[in-house]
C-alpha positions in Angstrom: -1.2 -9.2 -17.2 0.8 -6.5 -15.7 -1.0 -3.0 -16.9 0.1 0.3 -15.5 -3.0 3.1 -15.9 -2.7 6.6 -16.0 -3.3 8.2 -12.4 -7.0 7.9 -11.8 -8.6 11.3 -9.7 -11.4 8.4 -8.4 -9.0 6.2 -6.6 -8.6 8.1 -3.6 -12.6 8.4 -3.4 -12.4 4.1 -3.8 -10.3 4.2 -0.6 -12.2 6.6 1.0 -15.4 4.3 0.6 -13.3 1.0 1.6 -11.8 3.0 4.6 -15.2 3.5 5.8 -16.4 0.1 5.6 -12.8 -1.1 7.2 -13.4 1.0 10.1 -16.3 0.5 11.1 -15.9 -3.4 10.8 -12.6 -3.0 13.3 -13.3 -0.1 15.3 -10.4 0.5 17.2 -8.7 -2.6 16.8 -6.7 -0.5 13.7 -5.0 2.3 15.1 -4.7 3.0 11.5 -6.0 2.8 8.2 -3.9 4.1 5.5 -4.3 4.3 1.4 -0.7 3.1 0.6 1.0 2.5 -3.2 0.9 4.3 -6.2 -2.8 4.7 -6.2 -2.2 7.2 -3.0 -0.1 9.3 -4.9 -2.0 12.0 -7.0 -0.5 12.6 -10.6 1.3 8.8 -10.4 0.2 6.2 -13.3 -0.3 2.9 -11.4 -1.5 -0.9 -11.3 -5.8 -0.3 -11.0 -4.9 -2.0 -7.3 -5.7 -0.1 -4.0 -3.5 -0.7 -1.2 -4.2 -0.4 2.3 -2.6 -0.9 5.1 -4.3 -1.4 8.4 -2.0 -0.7 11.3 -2.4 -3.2 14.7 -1.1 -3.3 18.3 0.2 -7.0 17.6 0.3 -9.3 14.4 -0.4 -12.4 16.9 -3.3 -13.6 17.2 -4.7 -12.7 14.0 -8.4 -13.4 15.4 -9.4 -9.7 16.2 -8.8 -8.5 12.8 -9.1 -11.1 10.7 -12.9 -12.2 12.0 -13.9 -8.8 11.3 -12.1 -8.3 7.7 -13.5 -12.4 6.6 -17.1 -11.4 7.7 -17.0 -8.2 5.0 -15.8 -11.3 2.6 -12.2 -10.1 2.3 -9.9 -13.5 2.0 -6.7 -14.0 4.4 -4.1 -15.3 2.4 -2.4 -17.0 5.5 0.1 -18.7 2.7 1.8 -15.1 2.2 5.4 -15.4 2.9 6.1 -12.2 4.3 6.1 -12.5 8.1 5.9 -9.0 9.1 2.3 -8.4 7.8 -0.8 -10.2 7.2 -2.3 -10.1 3.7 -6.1 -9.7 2.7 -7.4 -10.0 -0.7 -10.7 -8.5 -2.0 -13.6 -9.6 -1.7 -14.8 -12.4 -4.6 -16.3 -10.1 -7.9 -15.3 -7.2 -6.9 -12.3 -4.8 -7.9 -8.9 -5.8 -6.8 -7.6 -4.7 -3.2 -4.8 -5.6 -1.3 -5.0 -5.2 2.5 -1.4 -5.2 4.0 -1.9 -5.4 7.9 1.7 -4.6 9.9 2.3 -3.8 13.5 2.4 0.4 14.2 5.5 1.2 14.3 7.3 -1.3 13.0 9.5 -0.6 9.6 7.7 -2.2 7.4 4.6 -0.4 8.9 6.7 2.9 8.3 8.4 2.0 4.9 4.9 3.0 2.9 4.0 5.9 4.7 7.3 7.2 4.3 7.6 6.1 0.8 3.9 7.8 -0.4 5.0 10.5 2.1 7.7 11.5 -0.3 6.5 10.9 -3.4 3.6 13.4 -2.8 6.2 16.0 -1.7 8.8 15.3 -4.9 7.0 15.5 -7.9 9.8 15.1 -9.6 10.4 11.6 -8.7 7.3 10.3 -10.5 8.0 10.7 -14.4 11.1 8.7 -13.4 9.2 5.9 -11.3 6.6 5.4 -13.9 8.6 5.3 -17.1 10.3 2.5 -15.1 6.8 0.7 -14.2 5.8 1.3 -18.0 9.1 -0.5 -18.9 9.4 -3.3 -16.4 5.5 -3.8 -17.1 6.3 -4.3 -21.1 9.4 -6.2 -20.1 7.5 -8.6 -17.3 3.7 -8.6 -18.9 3.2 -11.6 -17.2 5.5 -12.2 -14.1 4.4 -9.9 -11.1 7.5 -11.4 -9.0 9.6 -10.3 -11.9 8.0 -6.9 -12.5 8.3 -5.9 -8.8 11.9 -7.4 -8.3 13.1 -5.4 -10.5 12.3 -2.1 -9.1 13.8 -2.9 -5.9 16.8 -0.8 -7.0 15.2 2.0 -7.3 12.9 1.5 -4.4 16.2 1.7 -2.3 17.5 4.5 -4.0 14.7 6.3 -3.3 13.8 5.2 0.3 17.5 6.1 0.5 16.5 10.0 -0.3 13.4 9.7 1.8 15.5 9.1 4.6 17.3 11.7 4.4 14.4 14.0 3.3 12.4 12.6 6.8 15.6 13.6 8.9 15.5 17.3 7.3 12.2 17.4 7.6 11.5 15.8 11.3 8.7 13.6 8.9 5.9 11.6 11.0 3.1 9.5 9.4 0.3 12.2 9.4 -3.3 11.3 10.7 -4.7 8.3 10.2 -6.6 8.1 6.1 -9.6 6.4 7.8 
């Protein structure tokens, strides 16, 4: 079941200790380790999920990150569709993660840390984004695919602005989270 939270002043403190652990299982094989999604966004009601995303020199082989991430009992969904990233669930028993792993630089890498990025620096944007999560989450209790198709509008919209905002703004991921 699809439930959205109220924003949660712990979450960032749950990355923070997952960050730690992340890093010092891959050392510098992630160039970066970011908290990513609505749980990175203080004030910003969200799914109890944290996102990370670990950035890597190459997506191919998956060996040198995915060795280190299997042996702190995280579990490689290889079946995930999306080809530019490689997707980690938590470990077995313990609260949900997702870890998104994308090449630096890439979009997809970007598209996040733009997205959070922007969010943190429009307030404004979030009443909108979670009465729409909150309605899409009533509409879709049980259909994840569903619930997250149907923000894509808006998620265009607004990368649209965040575009535009990054240009105006010369914008560049900050330091690395962890």
């Amino acid at each position: 079941m699809i439930h959205i939270e109220p924003y949660d002043a712990a979450w960032p403190d749950r990355f923070a200790e997952l960050g730690r652990g992340l890093r010092e299982a891959l050392g510098d094989i992630a160039l970066r380790i970011d908290h990513i999604g609505s749980t990175a966004v203080p004030g910003l009601a969200a799914k109890p999920i944290i996102d990370i995303q670990i950035s890597v020199a190459a997506l191919e082989p998956v060996d040198p990150f995915r060795v280190p991430l299997e042996a702190r009992g995280y579990v490689f969904r290889a079946d995930n569709p999306e080809r530019t990233k490689r997707y980690f669930r938590e470990p077995p028993g313990t609260p949900r993660t997702h870890i998104h792993v994308r090449k630096l630089g890439s979009f997809s890498q970007q598209f996040p840390l733009l997205f959070r990025d922007y969010l943190r620096t429009h307030p404004e944007e979030l009443g909108p984004y979670e009465s729409l999560k909150r309605s899409l989450a009533a509409q879709y209790p049980d259909d994840r695919a569903a619930y997250t198709n149907a923000k894509l509008p808006w998620f265009w919209q607004t990368i649209h602005q965040a575009d535009t905002w990054s240009q105006q703004t010369g914008w560049e991921p900050g330091p690395t989270d962890a």
